[in-house]
Every structure is written in C-alpha cells, then in structure tokens.
C-alpha positions as CSV (number, residue, x, y, z in Angstrom):
1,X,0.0,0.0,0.0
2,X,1.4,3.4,-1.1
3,X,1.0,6.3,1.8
4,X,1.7,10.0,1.3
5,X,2.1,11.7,4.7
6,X,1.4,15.0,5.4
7,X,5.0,16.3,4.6
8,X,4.9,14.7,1.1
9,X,7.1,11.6,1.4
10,X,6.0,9.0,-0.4
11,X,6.7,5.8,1.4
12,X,4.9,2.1,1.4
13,X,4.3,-1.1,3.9
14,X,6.6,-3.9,3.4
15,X,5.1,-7.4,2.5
16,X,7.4,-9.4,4.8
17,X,7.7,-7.6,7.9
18,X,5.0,-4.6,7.7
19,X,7.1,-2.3,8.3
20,X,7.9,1.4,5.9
21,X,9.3,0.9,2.6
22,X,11.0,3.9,1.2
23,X,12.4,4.6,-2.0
24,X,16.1,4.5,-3.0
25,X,18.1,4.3,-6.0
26,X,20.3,0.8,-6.5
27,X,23.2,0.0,-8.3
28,X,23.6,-2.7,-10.1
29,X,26.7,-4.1,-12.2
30,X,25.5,-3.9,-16.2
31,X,28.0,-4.8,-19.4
32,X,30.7,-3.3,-20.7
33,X,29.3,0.3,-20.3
34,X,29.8,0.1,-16.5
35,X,26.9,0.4,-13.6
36,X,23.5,0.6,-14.3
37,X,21.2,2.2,-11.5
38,X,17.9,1.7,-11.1
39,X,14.5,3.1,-8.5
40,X,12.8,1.0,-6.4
41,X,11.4,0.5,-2.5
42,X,13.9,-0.8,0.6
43,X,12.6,-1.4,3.7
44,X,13.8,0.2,6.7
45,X,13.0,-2.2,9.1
46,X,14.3,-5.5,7.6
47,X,16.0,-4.6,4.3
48,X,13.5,-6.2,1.4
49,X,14.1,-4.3,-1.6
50,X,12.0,-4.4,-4.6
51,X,11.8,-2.9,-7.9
52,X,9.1,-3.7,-11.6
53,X,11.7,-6.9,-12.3
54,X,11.4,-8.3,-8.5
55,X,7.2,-7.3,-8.1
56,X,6.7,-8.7,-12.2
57,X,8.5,-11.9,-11.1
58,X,7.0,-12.4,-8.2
59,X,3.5,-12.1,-9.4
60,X,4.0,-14.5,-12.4
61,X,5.4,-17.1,-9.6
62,X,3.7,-20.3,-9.1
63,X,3.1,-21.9,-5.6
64,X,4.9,-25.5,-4.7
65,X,2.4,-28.3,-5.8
66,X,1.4,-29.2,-1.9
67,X,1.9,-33.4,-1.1
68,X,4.4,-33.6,-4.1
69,X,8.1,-33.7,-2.5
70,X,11.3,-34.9,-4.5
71,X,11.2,-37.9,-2.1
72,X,7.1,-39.1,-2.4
73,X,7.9,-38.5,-6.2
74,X,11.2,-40.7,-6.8
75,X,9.2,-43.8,-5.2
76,X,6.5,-43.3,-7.0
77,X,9.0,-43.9,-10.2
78,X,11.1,-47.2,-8.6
C-alpha cells in the first residue's frame, strides 16, 4: 500500500515484515558500459528491496504443488 504523509514523502508497507518501505536508488553491475542504476522500495526495518523486475516476477510465480516432495515422487517412479 502506497502512503503519502502530510510532509509529502512517499513511502509504502513492506510485505514481509510490515514495516515502511522507502524509495532509493540501487546500483547494479551492467555490461561493458559500467553500472547501471535503477529506482525502487527498501525497507527500513528489515532490508526487502523491490523494484518492476522483482514485483513482475513475483507475481507470475507459481506456488509448490502441496503433497508432491522430491522424495514421495522418486518412489512413485522405482
């Protein structure tokens, strides 16, 4: 949830720990051409950071099938 207080910062709640999320500017190591920086949210409290790529991937992530582990799966096979 995005919040704009009374002094005009805009800031949001985290989605792991609840707590304000602010925004900051990253850097991140590109090609040849050097750094490459980029604008997302870090949380204060516990560090998460997220950007479009992180928010895009996560939204297009599929839960774990529940009941199907590596272990129930591989003697199902033998």
């Amino acid at each position: 949830m995005l919040l704009l207080s009374k002094e005009g910062v805009l800031h949001m709640d985290c989605p792991r720990c609840k707590g304000i999320m602010i925004q900051d500017k990253f850097g991140d190591v590109a090609d040849e051409a050097g750094a490459m920086y980029f604008s997302g949210w870090r949380c204060i409290t516990c560090g998460e950071i997220l950007d479009p790529v992180i928010a895009a991937n996560r939204q297009n992530h599929h839960e774990p099938l529940v009941g199907r582990s590596r272990k129930k799966f591989a003697t199902q096979l033998g």
